[in-house]
ChimeraX commands (.cxc) that place a marker at each C-alpha (Angstrom):
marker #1 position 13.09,-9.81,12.99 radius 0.5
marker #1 position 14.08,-6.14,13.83 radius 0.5
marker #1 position 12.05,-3.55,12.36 radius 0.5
marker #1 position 13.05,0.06,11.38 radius 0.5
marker #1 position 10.94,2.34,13.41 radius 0.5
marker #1 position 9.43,5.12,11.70 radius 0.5
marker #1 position 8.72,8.21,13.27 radius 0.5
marker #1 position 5.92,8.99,15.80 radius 0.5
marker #1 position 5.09,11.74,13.17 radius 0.5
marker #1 position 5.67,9.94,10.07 radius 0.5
marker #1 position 3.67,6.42,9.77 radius 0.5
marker #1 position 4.27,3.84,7.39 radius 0.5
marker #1 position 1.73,3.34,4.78 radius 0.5
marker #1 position 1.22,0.64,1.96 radius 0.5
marker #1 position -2.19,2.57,1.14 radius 0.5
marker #1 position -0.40,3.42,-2.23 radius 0.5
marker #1 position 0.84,0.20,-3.12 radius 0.5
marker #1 position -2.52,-1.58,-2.04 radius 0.5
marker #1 position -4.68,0.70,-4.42 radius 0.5
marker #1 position -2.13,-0.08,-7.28 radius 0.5
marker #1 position -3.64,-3.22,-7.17 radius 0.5
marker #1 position -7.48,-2.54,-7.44 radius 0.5
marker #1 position -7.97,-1.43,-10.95 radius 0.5
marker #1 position -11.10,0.95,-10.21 radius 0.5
marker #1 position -8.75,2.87,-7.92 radius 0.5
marker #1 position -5.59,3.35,-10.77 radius 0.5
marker #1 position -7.71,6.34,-11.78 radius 0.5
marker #1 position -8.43,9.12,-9.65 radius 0.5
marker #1 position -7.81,6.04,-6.96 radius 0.5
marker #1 position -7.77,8.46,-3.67 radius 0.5
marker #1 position -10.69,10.74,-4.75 radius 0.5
marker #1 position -12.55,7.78,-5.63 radius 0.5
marker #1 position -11.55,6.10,-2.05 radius 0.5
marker #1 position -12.16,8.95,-0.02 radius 0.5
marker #1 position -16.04,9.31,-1.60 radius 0.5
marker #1 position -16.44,5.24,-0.48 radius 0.5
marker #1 position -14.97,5.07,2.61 radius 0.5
marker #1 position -16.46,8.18,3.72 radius 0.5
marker #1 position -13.99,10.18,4.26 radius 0.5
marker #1 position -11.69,13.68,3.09 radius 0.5
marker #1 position -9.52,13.25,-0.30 radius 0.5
marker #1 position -6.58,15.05,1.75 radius 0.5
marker #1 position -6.98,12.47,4.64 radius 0.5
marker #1 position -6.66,10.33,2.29 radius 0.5
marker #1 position -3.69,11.62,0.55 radius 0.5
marker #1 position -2.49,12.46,3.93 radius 0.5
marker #1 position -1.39,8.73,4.88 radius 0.5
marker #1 position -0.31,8.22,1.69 radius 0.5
marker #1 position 2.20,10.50,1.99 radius 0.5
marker #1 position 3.13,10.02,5.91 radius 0.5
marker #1 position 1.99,13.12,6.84 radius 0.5
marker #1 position -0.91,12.24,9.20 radius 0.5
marker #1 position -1.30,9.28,11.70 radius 0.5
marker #1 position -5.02,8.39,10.90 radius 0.5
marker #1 position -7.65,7.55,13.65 radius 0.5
marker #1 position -8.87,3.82,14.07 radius 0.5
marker #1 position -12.04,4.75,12.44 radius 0.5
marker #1 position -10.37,6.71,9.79 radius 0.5
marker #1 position -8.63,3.58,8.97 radius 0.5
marker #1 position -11.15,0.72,9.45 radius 0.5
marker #1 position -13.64,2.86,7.30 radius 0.5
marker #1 position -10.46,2.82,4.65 radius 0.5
marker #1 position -10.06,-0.81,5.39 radius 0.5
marker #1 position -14.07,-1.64,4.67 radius 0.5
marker #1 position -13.67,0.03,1.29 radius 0.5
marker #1 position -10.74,-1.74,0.39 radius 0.5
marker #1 position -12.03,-4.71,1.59 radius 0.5
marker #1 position -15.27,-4.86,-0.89 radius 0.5
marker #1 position -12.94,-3.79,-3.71 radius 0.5
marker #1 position -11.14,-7.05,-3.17 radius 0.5
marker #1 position -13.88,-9.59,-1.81 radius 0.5
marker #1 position -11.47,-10.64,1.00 radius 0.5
marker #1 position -10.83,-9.48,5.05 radius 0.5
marker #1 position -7.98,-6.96,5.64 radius 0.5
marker #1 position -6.14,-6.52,8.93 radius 0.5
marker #1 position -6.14,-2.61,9.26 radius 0.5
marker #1 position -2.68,-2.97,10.77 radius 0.5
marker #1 position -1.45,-4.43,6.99 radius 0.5
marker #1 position -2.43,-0.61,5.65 radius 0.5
marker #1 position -0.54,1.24,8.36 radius 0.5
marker #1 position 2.33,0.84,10.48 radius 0.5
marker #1 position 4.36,2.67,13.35 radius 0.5
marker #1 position 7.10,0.15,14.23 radius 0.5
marker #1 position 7.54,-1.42,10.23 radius 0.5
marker #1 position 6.07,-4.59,10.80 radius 0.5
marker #1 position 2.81,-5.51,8.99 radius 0.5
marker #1 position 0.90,-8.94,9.42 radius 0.5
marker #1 position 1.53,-9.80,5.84 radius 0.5
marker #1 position 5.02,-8.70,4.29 radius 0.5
marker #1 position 3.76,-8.37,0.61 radius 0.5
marker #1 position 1.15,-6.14,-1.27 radius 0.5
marker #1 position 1.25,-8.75,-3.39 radius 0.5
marker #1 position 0.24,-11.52,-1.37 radius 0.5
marker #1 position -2.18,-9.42,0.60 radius 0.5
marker #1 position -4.12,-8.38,-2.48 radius 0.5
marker #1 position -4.05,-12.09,-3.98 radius 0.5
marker #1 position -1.75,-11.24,-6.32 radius 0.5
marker #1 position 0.44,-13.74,-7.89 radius 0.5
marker #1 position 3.38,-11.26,-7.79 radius 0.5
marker #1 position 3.42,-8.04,-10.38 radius 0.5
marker #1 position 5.27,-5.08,-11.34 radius 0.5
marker #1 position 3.28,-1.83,-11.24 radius 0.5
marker #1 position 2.68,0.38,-14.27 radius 0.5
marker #1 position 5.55,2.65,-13.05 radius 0.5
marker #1 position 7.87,0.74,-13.51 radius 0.5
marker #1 position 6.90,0.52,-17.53 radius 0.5
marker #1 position 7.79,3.04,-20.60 radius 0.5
marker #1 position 5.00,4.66,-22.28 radius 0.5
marker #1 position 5.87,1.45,-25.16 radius 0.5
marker #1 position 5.25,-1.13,-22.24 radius 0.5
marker #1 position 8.70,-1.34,-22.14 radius 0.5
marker #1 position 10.13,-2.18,-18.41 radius 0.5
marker #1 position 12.61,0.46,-17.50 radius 0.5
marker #1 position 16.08,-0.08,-17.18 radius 0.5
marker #1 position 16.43,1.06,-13.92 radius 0.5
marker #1 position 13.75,-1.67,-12.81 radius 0.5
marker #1 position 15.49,-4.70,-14.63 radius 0.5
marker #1 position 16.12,-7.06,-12.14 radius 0.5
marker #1 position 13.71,-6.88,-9.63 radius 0.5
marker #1 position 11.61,-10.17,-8.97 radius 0.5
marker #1 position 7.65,-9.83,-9.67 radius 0.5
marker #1 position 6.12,-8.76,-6.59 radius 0.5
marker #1 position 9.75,-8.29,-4.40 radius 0.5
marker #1 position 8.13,-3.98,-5.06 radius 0.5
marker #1 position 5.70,-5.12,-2.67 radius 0.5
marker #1 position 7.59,-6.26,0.31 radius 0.5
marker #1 position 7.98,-3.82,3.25 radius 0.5
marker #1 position 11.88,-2.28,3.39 radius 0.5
marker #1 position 11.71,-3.70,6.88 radius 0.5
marker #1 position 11.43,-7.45,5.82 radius 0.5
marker #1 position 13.69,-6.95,3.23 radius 0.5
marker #1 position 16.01,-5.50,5.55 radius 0.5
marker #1 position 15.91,-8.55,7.51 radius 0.5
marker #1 position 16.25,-11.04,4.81 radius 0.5
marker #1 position 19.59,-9.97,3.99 radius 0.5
marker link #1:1,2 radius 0.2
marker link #1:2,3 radius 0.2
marker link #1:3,4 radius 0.2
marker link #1:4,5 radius 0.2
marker link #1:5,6 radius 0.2
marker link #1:6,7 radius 0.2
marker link #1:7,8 radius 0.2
marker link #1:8,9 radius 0.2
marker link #1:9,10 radius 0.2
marker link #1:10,11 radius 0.2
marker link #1:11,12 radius 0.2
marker link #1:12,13 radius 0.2
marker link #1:13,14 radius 0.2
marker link #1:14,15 radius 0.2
marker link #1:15,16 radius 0.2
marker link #1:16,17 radius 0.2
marker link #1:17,18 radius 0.2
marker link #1:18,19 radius 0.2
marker link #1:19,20 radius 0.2
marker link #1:20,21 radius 0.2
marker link #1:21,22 radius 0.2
marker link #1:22,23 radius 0.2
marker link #1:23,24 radius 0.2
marker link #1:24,25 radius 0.2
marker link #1:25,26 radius 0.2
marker link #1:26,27 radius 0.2
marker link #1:27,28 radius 0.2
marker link #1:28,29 radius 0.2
marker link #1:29,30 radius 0.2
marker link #1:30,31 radius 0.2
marker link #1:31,32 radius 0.2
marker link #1:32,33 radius 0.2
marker link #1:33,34 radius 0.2
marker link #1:34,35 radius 0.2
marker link #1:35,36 radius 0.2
marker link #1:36,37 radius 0.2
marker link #1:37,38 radius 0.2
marker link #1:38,39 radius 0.2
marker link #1:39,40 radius 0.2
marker link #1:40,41 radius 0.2
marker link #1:41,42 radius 0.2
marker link #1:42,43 radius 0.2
marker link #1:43,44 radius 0.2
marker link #1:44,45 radius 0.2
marker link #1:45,46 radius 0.2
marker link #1:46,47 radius 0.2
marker link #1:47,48 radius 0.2
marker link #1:48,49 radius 0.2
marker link #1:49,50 radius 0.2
marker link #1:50,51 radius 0.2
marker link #1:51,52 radius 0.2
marker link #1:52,53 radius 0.2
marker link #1:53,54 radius 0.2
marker link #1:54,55 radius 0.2
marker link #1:55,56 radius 0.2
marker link #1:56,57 radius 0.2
marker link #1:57,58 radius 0.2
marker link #1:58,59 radius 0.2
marker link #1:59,60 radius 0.2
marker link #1:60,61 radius 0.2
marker link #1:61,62 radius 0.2
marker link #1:62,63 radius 0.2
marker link #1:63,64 radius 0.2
marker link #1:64,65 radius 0.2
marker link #1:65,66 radius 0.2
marker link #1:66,67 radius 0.2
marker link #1:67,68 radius 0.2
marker link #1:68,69 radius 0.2
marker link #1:69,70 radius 0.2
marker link #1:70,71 radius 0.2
marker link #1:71,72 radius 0.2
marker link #1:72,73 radius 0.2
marker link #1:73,74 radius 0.2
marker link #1:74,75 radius 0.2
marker link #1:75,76 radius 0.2
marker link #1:76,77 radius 0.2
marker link #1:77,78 radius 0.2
marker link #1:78,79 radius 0.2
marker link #1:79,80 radius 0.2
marker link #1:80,81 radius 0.2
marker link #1:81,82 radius 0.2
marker link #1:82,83 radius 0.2
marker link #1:83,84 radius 0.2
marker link #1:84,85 radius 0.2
marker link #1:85,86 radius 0.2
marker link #1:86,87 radius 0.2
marker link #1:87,88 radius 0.2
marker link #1:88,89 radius 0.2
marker link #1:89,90 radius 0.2
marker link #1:90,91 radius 0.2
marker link #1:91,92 radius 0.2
marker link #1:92,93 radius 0.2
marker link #1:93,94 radius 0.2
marker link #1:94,95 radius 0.2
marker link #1:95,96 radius 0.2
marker link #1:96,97 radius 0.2
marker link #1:97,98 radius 0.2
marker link #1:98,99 radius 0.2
marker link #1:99,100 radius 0.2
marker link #1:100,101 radius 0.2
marker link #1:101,102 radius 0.2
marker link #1:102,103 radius 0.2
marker link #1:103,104 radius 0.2
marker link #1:104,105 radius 0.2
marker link #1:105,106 radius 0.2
marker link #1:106,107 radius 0.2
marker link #1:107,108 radius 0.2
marker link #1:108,109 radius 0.2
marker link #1:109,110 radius 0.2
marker link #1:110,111 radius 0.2
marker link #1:111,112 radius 0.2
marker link #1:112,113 radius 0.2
marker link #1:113,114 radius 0.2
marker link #1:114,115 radius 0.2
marker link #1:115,116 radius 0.2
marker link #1:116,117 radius 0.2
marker link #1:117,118 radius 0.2
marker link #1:118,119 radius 0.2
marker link #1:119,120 radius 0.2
marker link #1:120,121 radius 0.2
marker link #1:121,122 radius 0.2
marker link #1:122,123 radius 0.2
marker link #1:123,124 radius 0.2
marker link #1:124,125 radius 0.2
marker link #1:125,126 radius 0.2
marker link #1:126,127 radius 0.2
marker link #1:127,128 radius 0.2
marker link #1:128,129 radius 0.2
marker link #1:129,130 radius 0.2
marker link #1:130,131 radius 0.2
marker link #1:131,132 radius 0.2
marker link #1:132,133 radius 0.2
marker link #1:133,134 radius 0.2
marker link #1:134,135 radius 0.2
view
C-alpha cells in the first residue's frame, strides 16, 4: 500500500475522530484532555488541527489518557502520523466500535444529512490513505 505523505509541517492526526468516540470527551473534549493528560489546551488543539508535530511525550501522555478512557492499549503511532499509515486503519475498530456515524453527520431532528447518505457505518473512520488504496 502507498501512502500519501503529509507534510513535514503538517502531521496527520485522528485525535479528533478518536475523542468522538469517548463520550466524556464530546463536551469540552480537548479542554477536558489537556487537564488529564497533563498538558496545554492549545497543544492539544494544535494536533488536532495539523499545526504542530507533538513530542513523544506530548503524545504518549495523550495516549495514557486516552487509553484509561477506553480500558484498552493504544499504539501512539494510531493518534499521529507523518507518512499516512497508522497500525489500525479505522477509528472505529481502534476504539472497539462496531462501526458508527458521528453526531455531525445528523440534523438537529436526528435526521442523517443528505449529503452523508450513503456512507457505510464506520467507512468516516478509515484513514484517506487506506481508502485511497482500496480503490
Amino acid at each position: 500500500m502507498k501512502a500519501v505523505m503529509p507534510s513535514k509541517h503538517h502531521p496527520e492526526s485522528r485525535l479528533k475522530s478518536i475523542m468522538e468516540h469517548i463520550g466524556y470527551l464530546s463536551f469540552q473534549g480537548t479542554v477536558r484532555l489537556a487537564r488529564e493528560a497533563g498538558v496545554s489546551h492549545s497543544v492539544v488543539s494544535r494536533i488536532i488541527h495539523g499545526k504542530t508535530a507533538a513530542s513523544f511525550p506530548v503524545i504518549v501522555a495523550i495516549t495514557n489518557a486516552l487509553e484509561k478512557r477506553l480500558g484498552k492499549h493504544i499504539d501512539p503511532r494510531d493518534i499521529m502520523t507523518f507518512d499516512g499509515i497508522y497500525p489500525t486503519p479505522s477509528v472505529c475498530q481502534l476504539c472497539g466500535c462496531k462501526g458508527c456515524l458521528p453526531a455531525a453527520f445528523y440534523s438537529d431532528d436526528d435526521e442523517l444529512l443528505p449529503q452523508y447518505r450513503g456512507i457505510a457505518s464506520g467507512a468516516w473512520s478509515v484513514s484517506p490513505c487506506v481508502r485511497k488504496a482500496q480503490k
